[in-house]
SEZA-741556 format. One record per residue: x, z, y of N, C-alpha, C in turn. Coordinates in steps of 0.05 Angstrom, whole numbers, padded with zeros to 5 digits, always signed. Example, Ala and Ser with C-alpha at 12.3 -4.5 7.8 and 13.67 -1.06 7.14 Angstrom:
2
+00264+00156-00114+00246+00156-00090+00264+00156-00066
+00257+00142-00045+00273+00143-00021+00258+00157+00001
This chain:
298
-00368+00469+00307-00374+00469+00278-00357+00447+00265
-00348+00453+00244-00328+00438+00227-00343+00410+00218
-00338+00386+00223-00355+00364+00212-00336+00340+00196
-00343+00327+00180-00321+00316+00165-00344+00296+00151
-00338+00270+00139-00339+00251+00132-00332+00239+00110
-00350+00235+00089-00342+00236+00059-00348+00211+00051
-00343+00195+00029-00348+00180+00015-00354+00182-00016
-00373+00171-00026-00379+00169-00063-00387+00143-00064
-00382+00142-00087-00370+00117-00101-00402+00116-00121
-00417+00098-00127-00428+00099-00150-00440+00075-00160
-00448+00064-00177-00458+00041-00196-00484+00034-00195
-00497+00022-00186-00535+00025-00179-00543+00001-00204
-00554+00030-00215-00580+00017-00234-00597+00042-00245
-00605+00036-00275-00613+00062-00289-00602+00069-00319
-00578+00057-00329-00562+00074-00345-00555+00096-00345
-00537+00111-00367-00534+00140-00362-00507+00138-00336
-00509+00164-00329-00486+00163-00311-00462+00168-00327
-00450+00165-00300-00411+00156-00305-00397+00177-00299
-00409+00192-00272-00394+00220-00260-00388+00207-00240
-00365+00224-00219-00370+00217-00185-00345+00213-00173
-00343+00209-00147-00328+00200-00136-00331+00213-00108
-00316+00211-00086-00322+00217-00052-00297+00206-00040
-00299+00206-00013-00280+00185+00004-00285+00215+00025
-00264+00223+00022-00263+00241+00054-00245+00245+00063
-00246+00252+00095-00215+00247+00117-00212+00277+00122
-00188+00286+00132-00188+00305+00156-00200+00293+00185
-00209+00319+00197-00219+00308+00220-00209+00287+00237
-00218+00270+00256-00241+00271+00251-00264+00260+00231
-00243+00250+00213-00256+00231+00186-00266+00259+00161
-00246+00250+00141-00255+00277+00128-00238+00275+00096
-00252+00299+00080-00227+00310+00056-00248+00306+00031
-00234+00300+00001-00251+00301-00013-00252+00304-00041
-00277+00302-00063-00261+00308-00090-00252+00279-00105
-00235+00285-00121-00227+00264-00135-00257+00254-00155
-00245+00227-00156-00270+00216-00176-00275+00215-00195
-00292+00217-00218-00297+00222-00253-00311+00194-00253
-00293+00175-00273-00306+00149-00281-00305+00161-00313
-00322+00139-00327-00327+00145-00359-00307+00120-00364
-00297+00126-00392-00278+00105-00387-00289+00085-00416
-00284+00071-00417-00301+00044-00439-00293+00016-00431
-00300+00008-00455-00291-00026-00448-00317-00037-00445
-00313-00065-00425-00337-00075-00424-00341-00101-00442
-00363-00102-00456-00374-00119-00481-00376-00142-00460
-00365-00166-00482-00372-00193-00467-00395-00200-00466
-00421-00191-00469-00445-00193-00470-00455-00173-00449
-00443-00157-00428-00450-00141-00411-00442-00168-00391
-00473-00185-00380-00463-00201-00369-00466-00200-00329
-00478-00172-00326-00486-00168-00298-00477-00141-00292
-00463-00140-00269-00464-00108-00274-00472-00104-00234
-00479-00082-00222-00485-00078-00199-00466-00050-00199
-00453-00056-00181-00434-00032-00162-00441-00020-00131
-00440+00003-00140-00448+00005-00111-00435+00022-00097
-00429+00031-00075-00409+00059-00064-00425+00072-00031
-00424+00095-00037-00432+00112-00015-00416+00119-00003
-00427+00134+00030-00411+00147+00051-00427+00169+00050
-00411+00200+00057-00433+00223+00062-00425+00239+00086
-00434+00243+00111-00430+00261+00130-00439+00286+00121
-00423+00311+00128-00429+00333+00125-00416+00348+00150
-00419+00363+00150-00417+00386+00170-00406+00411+00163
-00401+00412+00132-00379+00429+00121-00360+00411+00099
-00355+00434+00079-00330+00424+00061-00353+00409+00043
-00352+00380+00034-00372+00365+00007-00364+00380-00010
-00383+00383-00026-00384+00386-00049-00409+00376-00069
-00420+00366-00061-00438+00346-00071-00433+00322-00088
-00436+00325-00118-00423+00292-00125-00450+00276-00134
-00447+00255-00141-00463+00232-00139-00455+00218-00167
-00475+00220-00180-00481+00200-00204-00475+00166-00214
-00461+00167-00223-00453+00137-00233-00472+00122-00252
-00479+00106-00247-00501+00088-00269-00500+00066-00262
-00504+00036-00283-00503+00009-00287-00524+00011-00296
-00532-00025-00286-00547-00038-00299-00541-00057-00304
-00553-00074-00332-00541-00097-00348-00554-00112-00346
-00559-00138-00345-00575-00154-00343-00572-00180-00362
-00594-00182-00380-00584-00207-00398-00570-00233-00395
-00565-00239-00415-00546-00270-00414-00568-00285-00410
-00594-00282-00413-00612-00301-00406-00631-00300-00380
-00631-00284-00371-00641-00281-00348-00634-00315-00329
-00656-00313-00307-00651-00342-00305-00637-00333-00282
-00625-00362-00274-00604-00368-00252-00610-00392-00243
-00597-00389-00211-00607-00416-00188-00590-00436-00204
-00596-00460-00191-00578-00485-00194-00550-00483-00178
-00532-00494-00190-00508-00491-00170-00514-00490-00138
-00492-00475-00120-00504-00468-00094-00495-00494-00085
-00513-00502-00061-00507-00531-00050-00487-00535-00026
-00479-00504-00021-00453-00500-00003-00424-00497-00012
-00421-00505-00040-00393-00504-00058-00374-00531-00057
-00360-00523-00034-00332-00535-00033-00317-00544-00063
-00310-00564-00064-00290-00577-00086-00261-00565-00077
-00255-00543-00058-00229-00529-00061-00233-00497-00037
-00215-00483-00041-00221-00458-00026-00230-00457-00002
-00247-00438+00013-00247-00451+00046-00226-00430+00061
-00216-00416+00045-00205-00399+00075-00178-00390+00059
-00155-00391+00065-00125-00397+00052-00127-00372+00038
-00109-00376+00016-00108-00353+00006-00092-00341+00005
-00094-00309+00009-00080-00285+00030-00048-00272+00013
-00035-00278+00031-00002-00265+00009-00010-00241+00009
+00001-00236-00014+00005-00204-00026+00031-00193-00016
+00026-00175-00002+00052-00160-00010+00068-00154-00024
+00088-00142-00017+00107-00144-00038+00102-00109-00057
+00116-00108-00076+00107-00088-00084+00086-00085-00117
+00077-00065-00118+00058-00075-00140+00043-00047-00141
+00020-00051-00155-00013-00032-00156-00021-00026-00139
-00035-00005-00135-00043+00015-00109-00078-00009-00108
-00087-00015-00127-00114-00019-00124-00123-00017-00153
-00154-00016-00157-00175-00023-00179-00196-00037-00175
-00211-00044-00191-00230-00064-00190-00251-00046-00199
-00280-00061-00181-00301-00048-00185-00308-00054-00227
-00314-00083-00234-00319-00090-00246-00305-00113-00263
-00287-00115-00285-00274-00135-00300-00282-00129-00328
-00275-00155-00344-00275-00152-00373-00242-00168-00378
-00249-00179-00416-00218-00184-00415-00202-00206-00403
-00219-00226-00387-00210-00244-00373-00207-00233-00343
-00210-00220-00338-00197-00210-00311-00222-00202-00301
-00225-00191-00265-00239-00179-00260-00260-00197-00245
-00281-00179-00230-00306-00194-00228-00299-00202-00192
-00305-00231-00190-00292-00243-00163-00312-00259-00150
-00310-00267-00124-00323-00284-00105-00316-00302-00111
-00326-00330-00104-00321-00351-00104-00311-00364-00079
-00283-00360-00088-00266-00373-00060-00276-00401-00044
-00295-00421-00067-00303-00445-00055-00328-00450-00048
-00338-00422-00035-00361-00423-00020-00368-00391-00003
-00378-00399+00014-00380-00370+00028-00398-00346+00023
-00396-00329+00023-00401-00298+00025-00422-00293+00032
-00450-00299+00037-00475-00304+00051-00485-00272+00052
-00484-00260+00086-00490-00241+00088-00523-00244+00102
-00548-00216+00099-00560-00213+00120-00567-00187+00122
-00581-00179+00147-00572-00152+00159-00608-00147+00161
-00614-00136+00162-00629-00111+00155-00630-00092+00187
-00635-00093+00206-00622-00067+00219-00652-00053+00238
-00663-00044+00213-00690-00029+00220-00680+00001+00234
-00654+00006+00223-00649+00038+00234-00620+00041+00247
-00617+00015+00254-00583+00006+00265-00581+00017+00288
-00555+00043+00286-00546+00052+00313-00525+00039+00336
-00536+00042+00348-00522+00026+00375-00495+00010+00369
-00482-00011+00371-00459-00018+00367-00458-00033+00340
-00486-00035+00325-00478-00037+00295-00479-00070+00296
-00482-00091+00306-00467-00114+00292-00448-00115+00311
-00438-00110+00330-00407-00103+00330-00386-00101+00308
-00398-00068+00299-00386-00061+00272-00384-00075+00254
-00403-00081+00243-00400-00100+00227-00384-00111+00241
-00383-00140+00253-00368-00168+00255-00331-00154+00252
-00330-00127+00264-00310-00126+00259-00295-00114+00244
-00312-00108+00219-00313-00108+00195-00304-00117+00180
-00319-00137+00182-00318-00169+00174-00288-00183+00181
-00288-00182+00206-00268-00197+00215-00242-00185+00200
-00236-00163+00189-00215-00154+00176-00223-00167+00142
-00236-00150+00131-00238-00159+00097-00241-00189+00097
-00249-00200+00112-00261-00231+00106-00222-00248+00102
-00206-00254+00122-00176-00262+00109-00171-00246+00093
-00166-00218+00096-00156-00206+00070-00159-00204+00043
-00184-00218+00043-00198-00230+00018-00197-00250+00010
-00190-00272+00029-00194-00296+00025-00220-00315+00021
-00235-00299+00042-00269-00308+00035-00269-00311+00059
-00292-00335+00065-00311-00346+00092-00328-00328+00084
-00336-00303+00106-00367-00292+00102-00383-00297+00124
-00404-00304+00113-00422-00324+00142-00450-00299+00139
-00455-00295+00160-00476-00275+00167-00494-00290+00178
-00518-00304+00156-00534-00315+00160-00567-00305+00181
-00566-00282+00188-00578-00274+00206-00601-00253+00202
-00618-00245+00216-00632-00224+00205-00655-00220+00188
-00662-00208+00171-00682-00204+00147-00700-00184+00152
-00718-00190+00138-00747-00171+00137-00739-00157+00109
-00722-00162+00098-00716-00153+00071-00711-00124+00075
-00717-00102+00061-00716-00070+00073-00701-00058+00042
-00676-00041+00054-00664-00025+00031-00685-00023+00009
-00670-00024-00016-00687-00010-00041-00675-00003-00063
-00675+00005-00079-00670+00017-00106-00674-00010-00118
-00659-00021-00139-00665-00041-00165-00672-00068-00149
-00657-00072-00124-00659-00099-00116-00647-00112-00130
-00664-00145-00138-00659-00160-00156-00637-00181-00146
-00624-00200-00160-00606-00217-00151-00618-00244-00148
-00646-00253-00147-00655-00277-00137-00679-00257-00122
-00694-00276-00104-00710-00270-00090-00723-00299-00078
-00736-00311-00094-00737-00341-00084-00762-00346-00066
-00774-00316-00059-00798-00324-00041-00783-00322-00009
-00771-00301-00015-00752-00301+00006-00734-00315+00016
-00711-00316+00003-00688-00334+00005-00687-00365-00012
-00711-00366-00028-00707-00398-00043-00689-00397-00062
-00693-00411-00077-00685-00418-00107-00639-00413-00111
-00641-00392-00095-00606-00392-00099-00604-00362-00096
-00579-00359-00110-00573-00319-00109-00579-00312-00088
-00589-00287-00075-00595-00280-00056-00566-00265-00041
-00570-00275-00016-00546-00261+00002-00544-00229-00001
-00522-00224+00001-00515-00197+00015-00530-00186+00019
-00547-00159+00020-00562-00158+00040-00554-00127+00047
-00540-00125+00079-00534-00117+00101-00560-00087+00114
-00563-00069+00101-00587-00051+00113-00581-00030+00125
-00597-00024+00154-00581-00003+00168-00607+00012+00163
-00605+00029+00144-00635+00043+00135-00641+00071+00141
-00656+00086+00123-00652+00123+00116-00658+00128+00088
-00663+00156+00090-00665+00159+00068-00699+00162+00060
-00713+00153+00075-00741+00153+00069-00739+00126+00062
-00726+00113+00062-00727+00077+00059-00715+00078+00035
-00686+00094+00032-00675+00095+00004-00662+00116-00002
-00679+00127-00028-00682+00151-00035-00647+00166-00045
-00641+00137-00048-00596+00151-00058-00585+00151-00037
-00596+00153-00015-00588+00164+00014-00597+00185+00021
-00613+00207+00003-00622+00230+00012-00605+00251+00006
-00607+00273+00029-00588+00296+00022-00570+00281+00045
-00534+00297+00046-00523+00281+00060-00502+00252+00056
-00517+00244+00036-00497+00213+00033-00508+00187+00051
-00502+00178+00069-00498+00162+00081-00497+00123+00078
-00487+00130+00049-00494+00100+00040-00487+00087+00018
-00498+00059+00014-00488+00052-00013-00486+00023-00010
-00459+00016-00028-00444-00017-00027-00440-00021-00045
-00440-00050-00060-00432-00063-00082-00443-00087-00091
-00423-00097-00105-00433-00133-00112-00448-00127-00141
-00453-00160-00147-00473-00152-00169-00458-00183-00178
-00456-00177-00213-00434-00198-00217-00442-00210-00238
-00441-00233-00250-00450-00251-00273-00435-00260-00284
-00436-00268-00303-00412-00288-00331-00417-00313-00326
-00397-00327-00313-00395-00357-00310-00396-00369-00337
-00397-00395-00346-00394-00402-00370-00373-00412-00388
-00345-00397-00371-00335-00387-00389-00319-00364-00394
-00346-00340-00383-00336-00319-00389-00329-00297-00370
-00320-00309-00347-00301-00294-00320-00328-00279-00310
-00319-00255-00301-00352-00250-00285-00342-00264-00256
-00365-00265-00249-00368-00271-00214-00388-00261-00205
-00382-00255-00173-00400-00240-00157-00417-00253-00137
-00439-00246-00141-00460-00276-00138-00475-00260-00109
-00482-00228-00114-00493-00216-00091-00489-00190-00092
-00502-00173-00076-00493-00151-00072-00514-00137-00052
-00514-00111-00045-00519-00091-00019-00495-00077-00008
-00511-00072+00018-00489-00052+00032-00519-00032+00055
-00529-00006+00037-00549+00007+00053-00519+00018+00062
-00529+00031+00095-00529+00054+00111-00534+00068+00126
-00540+00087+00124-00554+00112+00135-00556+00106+00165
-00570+00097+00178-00562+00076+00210-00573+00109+00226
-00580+00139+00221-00573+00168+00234-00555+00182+00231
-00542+00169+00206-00511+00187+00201-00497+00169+00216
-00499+00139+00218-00478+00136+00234-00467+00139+00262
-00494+00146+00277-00505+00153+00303-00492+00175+00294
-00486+00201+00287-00473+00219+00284-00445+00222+00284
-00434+00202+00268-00400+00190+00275-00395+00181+00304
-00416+00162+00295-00405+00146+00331-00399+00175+00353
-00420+00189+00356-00414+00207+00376-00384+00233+00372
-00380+00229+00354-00350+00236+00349-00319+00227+00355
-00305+00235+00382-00281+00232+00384-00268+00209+00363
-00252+00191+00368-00254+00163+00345-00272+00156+00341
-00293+00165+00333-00312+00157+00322-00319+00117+00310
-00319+00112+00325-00326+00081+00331-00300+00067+00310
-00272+00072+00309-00256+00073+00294-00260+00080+00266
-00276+00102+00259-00272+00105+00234-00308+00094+00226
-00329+00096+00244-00348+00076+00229-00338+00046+00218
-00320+00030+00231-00311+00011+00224-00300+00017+00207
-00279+00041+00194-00260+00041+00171-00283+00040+00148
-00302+00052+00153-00325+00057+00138-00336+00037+00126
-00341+00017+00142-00355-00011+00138-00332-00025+00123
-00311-00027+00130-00288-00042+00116-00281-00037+00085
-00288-00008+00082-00284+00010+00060-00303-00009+00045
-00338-00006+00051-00358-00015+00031-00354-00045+00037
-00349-00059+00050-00343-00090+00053-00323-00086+00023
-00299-00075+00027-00282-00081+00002-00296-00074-00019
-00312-00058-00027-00327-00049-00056-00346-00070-00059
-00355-00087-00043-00377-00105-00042-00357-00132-00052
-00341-00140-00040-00321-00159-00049-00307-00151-00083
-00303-00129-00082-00291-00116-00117-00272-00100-00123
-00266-00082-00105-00243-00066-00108-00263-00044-00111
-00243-00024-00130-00253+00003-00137-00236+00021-00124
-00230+00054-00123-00218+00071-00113-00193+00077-00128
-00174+00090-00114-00139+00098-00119-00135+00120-00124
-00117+00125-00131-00103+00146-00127-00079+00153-00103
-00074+00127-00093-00055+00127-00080-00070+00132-00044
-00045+00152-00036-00072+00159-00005-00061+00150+00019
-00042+00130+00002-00033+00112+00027-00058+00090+00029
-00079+00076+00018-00096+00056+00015-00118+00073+00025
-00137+00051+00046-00162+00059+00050-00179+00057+00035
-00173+00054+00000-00192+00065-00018-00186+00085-00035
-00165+00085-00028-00165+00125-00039-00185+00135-00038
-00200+00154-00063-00220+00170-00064-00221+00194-00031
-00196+00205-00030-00187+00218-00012-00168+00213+00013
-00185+00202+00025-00164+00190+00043-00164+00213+00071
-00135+00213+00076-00131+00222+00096-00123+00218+00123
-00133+00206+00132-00134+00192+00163-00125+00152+00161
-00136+00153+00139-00125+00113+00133-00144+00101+00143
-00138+00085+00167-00165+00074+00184-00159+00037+00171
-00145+00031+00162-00138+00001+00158-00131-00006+00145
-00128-00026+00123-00122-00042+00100-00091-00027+00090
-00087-00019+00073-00061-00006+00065-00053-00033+00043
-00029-00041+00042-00014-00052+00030-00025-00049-00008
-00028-00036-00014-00040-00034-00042-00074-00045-00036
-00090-00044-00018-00120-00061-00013-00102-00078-00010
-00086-00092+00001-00078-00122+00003-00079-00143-00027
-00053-00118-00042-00044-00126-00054-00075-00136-00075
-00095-00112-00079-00114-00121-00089-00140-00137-00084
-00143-00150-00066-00148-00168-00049-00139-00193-00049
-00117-00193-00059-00100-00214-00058-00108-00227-00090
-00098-00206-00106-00115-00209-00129-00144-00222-00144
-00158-00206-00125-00186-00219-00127-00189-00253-00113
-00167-00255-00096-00171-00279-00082-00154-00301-00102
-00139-00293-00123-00121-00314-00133-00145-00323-00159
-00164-00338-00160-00183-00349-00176-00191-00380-00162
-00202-00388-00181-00212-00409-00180-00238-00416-00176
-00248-00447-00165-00274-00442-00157-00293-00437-00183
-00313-00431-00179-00333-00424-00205-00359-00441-00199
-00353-00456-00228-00384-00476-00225-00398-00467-00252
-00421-00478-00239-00448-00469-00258-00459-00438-00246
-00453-00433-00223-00470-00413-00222-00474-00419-00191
């Protein structure tokens, strides 16, 4: 039976939608449709936005698209005290760009440029892995171990959580994690755990970004659900183990801030066709996101 491996792209909150997106290879990865973004400028008063991006296994040709929606979150909403792990300069060098130019997008920018990590402090991940198939912090770390230089970010995987996928996870959590943005949080779930994993999409990634004070957004936290039975379903596929990692690297980069291409040389091409590894245009945008400065007051 014909089986193939898709990706969608979408925005988690409860605004109206945006339209869709998918990530699919030829076998053994998979093929797919191009993406419908709404196109608009963003108000300097849109001071939070949450991105998110899916994976979908199927077993025939996708055709399923997936809904785009933000959520905004006030300029007043409260926020931790500066994090008490912020370096007075970058911790991890920052990554040459290739030569060349485009071949990336950004999840989230306004007119000061786009929405970024904070090079002078680390990436605080935790993992979730209530429905994690065999090999999965493997995967991950080596994941990780790719986006993390190519980004120019220390990401420290602070260890495991009782924290369980959800819809409208908030960006503090101070019973849990204490009075600072809440980490990453890392879920190897289903779709009885999270309902935008039902049907066959597989998962959802993205940072969640704030307006420093003066202006820049920055990306303070984020998710990364995945379907931890669809991936058990890759793994057992020829490559397999290869392209769950392309997989993870894919939503690692949407979590960090890159959006999808056109170009199908980059492993964020909407449609990618057999691109298992960082293409020169993710560099180049990567590189991008890494050329900022540290950000205080948040």
């Amino acid at each position: 039976m014909l089986r193939r491996l898709a990706e969608l792209d979408r925005l988690d909150a409860s605004s109206p939608p945006f339209g869709s997106s998918a990530w699919r290879q030829p076998l053994p990865y998979a093929v797919a449709a191009p993406p419908r973004r709404r196109r608009g400028a963003l108000l300097p008063l849109l001071v939070t936005i949450a991105v998110t991006a899916g994976l979908l296994w199927v077993r025939t040709t996708a055709t399923e698209q997936v809904d785009h929606v933000a959520t905004l979150l006030s300029a007043s909403d409260t926020r931790p005290p500066a994090s008490v792990d912020a370096a007075p300069s970058r911790l991890v060098p920052q990554p040459i760009s290739p030569g060349g130019s485009g071949g990336f997008t950004f999840m989230a920018e306004n007119a000061l440029g786009p929405a970024t990590h904070d090079p002078c402090r680390p990436l605080h991940l935790v993992v979730n892995g209530e429905a994690a198939p065999e090999g999965a912090d493997a995967i991950l770390r080596d994941a990780i171990g790719i986006v993390a230089p190519a980004a120019g970010l220390r990401v420290v995987v602070d260890g495991p959580t009782d924290e369980r996928a959800r819809e409208g996870r908030p960006a503090m959590d101070r019973s849990r994690y204490g009075d600072r943005w809440s980490p990453a949080l890392v879920a190897w779930t289903t779709p009885s755990r999270d309902a935008r994993l039902d049907g066959d999409t597989a998962g959802i990634a993205g940072p969640i970004s704030v307006a420093d004070a003066t202006g820049h957004l920055r990306n303070v936290s984020g998710i990364v659900h995945l379907d931890g039975p669809a991936f058990t379903e890759i793994l057992r596929e020829p490559g397999g183990r290869q392209a769950a990692v392309a997989i993870v690297v894919h939503e690692l980069v949407h979590l960090v801030g890159l959006g999808h291409v056109d170009d199908s040389a980059q492993l964020m091409h909407p449609s990618n066709e057999g691109q298992v590894g960082l293409g020169d245009g993710d560099r180049r945008g990567l590189a991008r996101l890494a050329d900022t400065s540290c950000a205080r007051g948040i």
